[in-house]
ROTILUM-269277 format. One record per residue: residue in one letter; y, x, z of N, C-alpha, C, O in turn. Coordinates in steps of 0.02 Angstrom, whole numbers, plus 50000, padded with zeros to 5 digits. Atoms other than C-alpha are relative to their C-alpha. Layout:
aYXZYXZYXZYXZ
...
% end
This chain:
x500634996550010559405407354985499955006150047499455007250081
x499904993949953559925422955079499914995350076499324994450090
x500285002149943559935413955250499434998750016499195000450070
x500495003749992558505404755217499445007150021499105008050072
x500374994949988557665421555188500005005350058499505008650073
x500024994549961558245432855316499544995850067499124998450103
x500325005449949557715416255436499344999749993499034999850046
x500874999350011555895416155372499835006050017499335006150053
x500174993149977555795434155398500095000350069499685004150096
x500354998749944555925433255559499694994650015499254997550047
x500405005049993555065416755585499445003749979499195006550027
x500674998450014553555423155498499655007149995499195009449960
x500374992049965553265441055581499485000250020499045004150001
x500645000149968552045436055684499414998349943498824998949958
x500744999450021550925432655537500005009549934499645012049891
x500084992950046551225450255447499825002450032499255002950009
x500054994549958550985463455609499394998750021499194993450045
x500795001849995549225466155623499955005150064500325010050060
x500194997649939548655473055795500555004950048500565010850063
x499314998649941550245474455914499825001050055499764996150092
x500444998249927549475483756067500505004250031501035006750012
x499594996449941549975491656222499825007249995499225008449999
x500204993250024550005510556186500525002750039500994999850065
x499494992949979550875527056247499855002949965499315001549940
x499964995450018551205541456166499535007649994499475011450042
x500714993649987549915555856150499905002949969499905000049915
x500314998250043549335567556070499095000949953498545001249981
x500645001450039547865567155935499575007549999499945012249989
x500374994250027546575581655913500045002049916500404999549873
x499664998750066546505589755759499364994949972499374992849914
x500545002450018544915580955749500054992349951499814990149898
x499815007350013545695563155750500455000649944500384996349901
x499724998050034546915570655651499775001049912500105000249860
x500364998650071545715574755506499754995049978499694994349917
x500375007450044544885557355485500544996250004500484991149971
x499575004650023546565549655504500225001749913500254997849865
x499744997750072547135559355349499525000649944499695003449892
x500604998550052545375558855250499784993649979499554992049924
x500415007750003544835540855281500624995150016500484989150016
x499455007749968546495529455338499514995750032499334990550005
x500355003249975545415524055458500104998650077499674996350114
x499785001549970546465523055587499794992850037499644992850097
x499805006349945546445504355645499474995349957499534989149952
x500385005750043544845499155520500074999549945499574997449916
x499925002250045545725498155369499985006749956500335011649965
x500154993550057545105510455222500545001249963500864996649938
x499594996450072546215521155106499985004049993500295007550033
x500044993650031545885534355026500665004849987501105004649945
x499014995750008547445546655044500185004449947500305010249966
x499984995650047547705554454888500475006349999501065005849982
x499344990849998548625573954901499925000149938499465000749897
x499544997350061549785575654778500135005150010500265006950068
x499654993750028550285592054700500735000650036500884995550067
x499295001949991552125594954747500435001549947500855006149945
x499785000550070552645591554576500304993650002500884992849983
x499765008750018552865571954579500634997350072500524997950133
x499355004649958554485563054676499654993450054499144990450037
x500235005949975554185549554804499814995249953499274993249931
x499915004550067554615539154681499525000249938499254995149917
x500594999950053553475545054541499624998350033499464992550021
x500825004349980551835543054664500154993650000499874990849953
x499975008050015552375524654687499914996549941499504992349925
x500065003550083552735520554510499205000949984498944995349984
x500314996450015551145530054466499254996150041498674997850028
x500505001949962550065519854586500044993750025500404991750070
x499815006249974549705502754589499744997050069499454991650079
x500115002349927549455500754762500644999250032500734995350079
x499205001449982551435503054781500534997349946501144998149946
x499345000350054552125495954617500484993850029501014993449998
x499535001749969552995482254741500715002450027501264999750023
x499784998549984553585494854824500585004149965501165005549980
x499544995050055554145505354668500624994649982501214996149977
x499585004850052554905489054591500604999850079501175002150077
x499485000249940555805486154778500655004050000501225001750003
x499534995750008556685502954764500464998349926501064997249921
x499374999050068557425502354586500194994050016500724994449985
x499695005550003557935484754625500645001950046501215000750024
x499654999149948558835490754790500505007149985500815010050030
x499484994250020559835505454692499795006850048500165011050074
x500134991449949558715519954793499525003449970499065006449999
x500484997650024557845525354673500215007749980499855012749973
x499634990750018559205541554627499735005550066499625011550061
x499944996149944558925545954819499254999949987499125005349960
x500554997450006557035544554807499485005849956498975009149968
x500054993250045556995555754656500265003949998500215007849950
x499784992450009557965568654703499605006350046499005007350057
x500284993749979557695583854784500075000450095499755003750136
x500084999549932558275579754953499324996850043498984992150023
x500635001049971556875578955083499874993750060500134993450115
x500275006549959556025561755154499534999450031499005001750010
x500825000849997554795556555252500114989849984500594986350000
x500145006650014554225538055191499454996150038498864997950034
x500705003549990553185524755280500094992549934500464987649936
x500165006750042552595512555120499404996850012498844998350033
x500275006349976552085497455134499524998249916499724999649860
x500214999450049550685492655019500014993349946500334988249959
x499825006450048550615479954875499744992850045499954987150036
x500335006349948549445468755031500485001950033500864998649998
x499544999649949550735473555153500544994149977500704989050008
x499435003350023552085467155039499714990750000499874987050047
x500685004749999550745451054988500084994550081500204988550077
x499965002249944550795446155173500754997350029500854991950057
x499295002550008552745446055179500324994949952500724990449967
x499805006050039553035436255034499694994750010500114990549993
x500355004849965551755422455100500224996450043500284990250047
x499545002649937552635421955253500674998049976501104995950016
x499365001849997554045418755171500104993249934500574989549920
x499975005650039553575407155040500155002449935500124997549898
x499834997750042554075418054891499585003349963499035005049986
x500394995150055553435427554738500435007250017500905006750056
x499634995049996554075445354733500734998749939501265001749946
x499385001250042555325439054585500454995750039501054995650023
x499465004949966556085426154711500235005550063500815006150081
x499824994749950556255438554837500745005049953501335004349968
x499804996650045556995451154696500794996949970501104996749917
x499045003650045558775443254658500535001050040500555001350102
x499414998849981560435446254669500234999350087500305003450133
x499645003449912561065437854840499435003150047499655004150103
x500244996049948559605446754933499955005649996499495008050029
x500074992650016559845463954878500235004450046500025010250049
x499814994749933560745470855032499474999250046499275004050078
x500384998549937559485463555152499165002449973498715002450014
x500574997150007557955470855044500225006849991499775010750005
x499904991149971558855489655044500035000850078499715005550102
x500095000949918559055486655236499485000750015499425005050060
x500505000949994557495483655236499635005749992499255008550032
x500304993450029556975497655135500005007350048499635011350077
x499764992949917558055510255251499635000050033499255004850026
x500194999349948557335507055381499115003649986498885007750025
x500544996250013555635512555310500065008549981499595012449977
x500084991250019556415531455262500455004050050500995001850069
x499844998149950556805543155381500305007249973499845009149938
x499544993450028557965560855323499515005250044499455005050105
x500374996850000556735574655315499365000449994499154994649986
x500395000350018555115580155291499495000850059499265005950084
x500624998049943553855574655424499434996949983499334991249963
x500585002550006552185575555417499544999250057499675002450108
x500455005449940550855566155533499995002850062499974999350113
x500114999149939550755577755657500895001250052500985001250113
x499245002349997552735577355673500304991650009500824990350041
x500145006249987552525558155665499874998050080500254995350120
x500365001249939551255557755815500575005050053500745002350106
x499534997949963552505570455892500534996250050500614997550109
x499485002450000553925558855902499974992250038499444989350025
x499775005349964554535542556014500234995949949500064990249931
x499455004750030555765538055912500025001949909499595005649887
x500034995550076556075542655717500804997649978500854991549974
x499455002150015557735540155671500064997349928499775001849897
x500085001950048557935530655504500634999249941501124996349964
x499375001450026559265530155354500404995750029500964997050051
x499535005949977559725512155408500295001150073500494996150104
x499574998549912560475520555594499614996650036499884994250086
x500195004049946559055511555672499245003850014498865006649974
x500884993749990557375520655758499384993649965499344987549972
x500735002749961555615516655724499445002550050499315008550052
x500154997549929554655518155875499414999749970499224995649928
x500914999350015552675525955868499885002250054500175005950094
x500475000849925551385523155992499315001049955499154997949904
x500684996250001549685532655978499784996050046500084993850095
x500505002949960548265524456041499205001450002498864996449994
x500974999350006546225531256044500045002149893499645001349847
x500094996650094546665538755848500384997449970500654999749920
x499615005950047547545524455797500695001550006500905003150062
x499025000549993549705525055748500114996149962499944995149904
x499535006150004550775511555760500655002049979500945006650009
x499454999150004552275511255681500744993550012500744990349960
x499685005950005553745497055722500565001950053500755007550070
x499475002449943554995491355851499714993850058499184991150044
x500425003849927554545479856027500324992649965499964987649971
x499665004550011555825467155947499694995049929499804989049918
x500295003250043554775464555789499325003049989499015003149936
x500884998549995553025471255834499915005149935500295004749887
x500244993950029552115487355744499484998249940499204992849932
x500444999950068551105491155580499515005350007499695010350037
x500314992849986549715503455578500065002749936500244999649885
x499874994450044549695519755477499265001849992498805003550029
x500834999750011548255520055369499815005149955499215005749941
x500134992250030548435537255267500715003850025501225001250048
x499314999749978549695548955301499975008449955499485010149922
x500004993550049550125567055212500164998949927500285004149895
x499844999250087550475561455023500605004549982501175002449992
x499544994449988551445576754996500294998349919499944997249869
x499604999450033552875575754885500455005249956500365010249990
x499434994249998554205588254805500444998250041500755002850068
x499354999949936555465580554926499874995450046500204990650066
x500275004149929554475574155060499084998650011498575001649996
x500864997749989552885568855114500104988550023500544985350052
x500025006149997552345549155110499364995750059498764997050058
x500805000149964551175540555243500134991050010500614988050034
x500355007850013550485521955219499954996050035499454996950070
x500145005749941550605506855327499874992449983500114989149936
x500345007550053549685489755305500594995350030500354990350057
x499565007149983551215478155352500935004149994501155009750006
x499314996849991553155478955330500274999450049500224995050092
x499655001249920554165482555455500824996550018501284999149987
x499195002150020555915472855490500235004150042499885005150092
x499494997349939557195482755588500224995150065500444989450060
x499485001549927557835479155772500634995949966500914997449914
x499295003550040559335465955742500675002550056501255000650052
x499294994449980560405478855872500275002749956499985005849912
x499634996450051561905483855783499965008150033499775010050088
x499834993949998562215500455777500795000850006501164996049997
x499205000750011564105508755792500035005849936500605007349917
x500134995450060563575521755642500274998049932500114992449915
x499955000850079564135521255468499484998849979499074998150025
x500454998950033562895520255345499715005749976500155009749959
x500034993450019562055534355296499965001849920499764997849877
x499604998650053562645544355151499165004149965499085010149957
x500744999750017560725545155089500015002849926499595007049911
x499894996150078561275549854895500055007949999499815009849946
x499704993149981561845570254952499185000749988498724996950002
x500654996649983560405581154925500055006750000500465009749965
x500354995349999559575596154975499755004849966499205003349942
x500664996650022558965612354900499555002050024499665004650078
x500524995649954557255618754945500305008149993500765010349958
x500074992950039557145636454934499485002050011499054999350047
x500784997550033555785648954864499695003650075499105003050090
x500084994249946555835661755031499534996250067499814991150089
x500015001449938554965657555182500495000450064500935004650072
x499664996549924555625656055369500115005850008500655008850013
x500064993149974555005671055407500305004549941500725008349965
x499724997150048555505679455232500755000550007501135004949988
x499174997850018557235674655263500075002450053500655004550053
x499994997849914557095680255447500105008650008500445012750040
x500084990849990556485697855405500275002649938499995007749919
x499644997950038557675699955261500774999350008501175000349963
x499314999949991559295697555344500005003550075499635002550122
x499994993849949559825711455465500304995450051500214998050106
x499885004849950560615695455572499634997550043499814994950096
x500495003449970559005690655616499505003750015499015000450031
x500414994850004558025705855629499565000950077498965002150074
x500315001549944557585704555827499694995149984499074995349989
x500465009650013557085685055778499165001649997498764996949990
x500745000250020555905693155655499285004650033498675004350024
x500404995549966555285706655763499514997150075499034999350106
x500285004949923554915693455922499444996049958498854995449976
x500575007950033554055679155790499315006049984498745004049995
x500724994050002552725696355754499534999850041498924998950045
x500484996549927552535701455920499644992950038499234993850083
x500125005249971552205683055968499394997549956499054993349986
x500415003650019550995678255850500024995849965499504993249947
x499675005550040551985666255749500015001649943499744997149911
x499864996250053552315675955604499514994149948499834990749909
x500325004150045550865665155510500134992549969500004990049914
x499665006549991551655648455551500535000749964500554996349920
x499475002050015553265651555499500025004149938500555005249908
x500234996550096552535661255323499674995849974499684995349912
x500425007450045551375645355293500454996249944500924998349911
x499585005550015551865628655223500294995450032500834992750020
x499555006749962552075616255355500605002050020500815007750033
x499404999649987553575612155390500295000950053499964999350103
x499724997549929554735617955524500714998649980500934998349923
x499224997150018556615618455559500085006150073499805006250127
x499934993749960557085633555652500745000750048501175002950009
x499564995049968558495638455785500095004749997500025007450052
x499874991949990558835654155757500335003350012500785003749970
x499704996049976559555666455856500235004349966499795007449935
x499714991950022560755680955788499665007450032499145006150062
x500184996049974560365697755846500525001550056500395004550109
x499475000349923562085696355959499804995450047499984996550105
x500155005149957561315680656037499505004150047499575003250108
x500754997149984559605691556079500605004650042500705003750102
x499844994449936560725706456148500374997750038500585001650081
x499635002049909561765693756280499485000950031499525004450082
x500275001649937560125689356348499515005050018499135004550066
x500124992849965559555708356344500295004550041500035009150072
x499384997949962561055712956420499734996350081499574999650130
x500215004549927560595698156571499375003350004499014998850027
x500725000149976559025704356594499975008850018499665011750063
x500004992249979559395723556584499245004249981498825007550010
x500694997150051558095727656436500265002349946500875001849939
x500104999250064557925733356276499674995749961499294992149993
x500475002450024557125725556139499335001650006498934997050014
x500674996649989555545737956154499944997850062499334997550074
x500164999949929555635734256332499754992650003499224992550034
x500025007349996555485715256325499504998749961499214993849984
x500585001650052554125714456180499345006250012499095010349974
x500744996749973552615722156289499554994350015499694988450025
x500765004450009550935714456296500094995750044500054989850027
x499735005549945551505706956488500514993049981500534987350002
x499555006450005552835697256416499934995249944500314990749928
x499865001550059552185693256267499864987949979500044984249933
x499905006249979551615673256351500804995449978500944991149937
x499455001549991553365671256394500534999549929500804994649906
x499645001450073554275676356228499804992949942500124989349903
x500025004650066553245665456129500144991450009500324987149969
x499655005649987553535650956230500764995649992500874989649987
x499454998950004555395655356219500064997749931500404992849918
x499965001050067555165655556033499754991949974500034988349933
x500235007550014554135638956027500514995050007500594990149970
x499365004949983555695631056111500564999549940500954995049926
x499305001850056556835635255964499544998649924499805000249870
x500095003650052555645627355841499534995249997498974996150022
x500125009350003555275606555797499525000849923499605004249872
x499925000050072554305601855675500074995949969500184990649998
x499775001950051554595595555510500605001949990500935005450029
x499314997950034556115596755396500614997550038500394992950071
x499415003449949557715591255493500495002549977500745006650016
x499374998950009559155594055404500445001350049500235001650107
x499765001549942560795595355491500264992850019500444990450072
x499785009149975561225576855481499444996650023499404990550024
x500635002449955559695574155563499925002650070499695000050121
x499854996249935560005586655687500514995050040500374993150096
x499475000649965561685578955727499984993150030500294991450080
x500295006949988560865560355721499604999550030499234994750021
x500555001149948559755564655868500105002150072500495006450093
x499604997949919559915565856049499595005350027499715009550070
x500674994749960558205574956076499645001949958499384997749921
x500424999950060557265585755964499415003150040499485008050076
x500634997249977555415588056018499835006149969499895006849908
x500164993350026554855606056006499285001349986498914996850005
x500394997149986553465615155977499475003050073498885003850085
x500114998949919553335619956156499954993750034499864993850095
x500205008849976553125599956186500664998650061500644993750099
x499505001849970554825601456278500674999349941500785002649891
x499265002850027556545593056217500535005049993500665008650041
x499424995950008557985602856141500514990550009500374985349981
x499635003850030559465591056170500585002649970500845007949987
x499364998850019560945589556058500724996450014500844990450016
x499265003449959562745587056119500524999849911500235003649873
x499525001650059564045583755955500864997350041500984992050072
x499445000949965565915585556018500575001449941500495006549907
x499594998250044567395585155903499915004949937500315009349919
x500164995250064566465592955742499645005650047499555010350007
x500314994149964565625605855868499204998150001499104992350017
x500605002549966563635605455888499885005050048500095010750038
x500394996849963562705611456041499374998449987499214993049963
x500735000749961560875614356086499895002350045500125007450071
x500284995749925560015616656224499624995050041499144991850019
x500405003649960559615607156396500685001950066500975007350074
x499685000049948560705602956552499575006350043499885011150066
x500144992049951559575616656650500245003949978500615006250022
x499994989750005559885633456579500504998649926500325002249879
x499764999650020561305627156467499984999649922499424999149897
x500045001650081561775625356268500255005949948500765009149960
x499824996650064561935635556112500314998049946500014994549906
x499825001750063563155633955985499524999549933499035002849918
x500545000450101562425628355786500905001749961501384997849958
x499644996050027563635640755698499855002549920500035008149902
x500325000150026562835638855547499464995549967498914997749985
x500785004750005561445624655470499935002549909500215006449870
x500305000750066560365619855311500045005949959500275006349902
x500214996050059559885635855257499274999749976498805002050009
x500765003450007558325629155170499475007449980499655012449949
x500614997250008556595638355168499524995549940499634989949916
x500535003750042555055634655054499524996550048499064993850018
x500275000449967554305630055209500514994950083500284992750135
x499515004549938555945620455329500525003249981500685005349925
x499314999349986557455624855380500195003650045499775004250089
x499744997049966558715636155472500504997650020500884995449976
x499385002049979560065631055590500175005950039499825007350087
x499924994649959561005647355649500264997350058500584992150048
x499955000449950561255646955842500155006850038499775011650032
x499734994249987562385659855939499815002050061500075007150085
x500204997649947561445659956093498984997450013498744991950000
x500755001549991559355661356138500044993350069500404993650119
x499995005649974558955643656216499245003750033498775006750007
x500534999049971557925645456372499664992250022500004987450042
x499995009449979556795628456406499784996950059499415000150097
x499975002749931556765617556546499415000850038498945002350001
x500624999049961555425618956670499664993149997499074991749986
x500465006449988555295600856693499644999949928499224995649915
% end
């Protein structure tokens, strides 16, 4: 039964993936941005995106909504239902009760024949690959190439004229037809077809997806301008203009510099702080600052499970991982120790960093 099934699944892809187009990467206006998240109207297909409170668990909206009780019943079958209700932070693409509908068709099954013993590893596989460690929301989505996924395997998104695709080249894309269902430990966004994973192995373990996360109550910036470590940080994110961003809600994870990191590269420059945070420079700093922050939630096992983290500043931090050591940075202008991670915000995350990352030109 298990063969038979994993063999229909891919045999009968081509009738689940609804509009597999040639796309690049791009960014959306906020415009496109607002009727993707109001109307799921992305690619034609209506849904109403319901914002949740951040009271209810992934897991509760599913149960809670029969548009995913497939999906609900999927998880508790596949033993992920502790990780979807806890506290650590996800982002989810679910698949809807027609998504699912279309897969079992193709495969000849009811969801109870699907649902049994001997296929239970390759429907959590399955599952993985739909949740990704941290909390990104759409415009962190559209951000991103790649998304890295529990199961060690990416899914790849391609923007097209409003529309996002979510999939792999090896088993064709799904579109994303609401996106934002905000969670207490994550944020959920809707796609009309399931997606199978890439059948490249990986050389990764599995990921240890049960561990969770606390939020915390403080903002970025709260914990920024309440620890005398970070006190330049918080005095640059002011003078820059940021200060609102990183006191909001969306999510961020932060680099953050010490105040010894700030006086090497006042020392190189042969300033002061007052001297460096004048109206002339004030372009330059914030760019500087944009470079040391991504958004969405990014733990550090998300950090350490990525080769490139897109910034704010729309340029790449990469990360190097050497014998338990992390760097950041960029082959131009060099890397910064992470001396320090997961100090959680109500709003992202902090990874301390012992040197200010300057970013690449290219």
């Amino acid at each position: 039964m298990l063969l038979r099934t994993i063999t229909m699944l891919t045999l009968g892809l081509s009738l689940l993936v609804v509009g597999c187009n040639e796309a690049t990467n791009s960014d959306l206006s906020n415009e496109e941005l607002s009727q993707l998240n109001e109307t799921g109207q992305g690619n034609g297909l209506e849904y109403t995106a319901k914002k949740n409170s951040n009271s209810s668990t992934i897991l509760e909206i599913a149960a809670n909504n029969e548009d995913f009780s497939i999906l609900a019943q999927a998880v508790l079958f596949a033993d992920l239902d502790k990780a979807l209700n806890g506290r650590r932070q996800f982002t989810v693409f679910a698949p809807t009760n027609d998504a699912f509908e279309a897969l079992l068709s193709a495969l000849d099954l009811t969801a109870e024949e699907l649902l049994v013993e001997e296929n239970k590893s390759l429907v959590k596989n399955i599952l993985l690959y739909h949740v990704a460690p941290g909390n990104r929301p759409a415009e962190d989505v559209i951000d991103s190439e790649y998304i890295r996924t529990l199961l060690k395997k990416f899914v790849e998104v391609e923007v097209d004229n409003g529309s996002v695709q979510v999939g792999n080249e090896e088993n064709g894309f799904v579109n994303v037809t609401a996106t934002d269902i905000m969670a207490s430990n994550g944020v959920i966004h809707v796609i009309d077809g399931v997606m199978l994973p890439p059948t490249k192995k990986s050389d990764d373990d599995e990921e240890d997806y049960e561990s969770e996360n606390d939020k915390g109550t403080d903002s970025i910036l709260d914990i920024a301008g309440s620890n005398d470590d970070f006190s330049i940080l918080a005095q640059a994110v002011t003078f820059a203009g940021l200060d609102k961003a990183l006191d909001g809600r969306r999510q961020f994870t932060v680099f953050a510099p010490t105040n010894d990191a700030f006086e090497v590269l006042l020392s190189a420059l042969g300033l002061t702080a007052e001297e460096l945070l004048v109206e002339e420079n004030k372009e330059l700093v914030k760019n500087i600052l944009l470079y040391h922050v991504a958004p969405g939630n990014r733990p550090a096992e998300d950090v350490i499970d990525s080769d490139k983290i897109r910034t704010l500043s729309k340029k790449f931090v990469e990360v190097e991982v050497d014998d338990g050591s992390v760097q950041v940075g960029n082959e131009e202008n060099g890397f910064a120790n992470v001396i320090a991670t997961d100090i959680m915000a109500s709003n992202g995350v902090i990874h301390v960093i012992d040197g200010v990352m300057l970013p690449p030109k290219r």
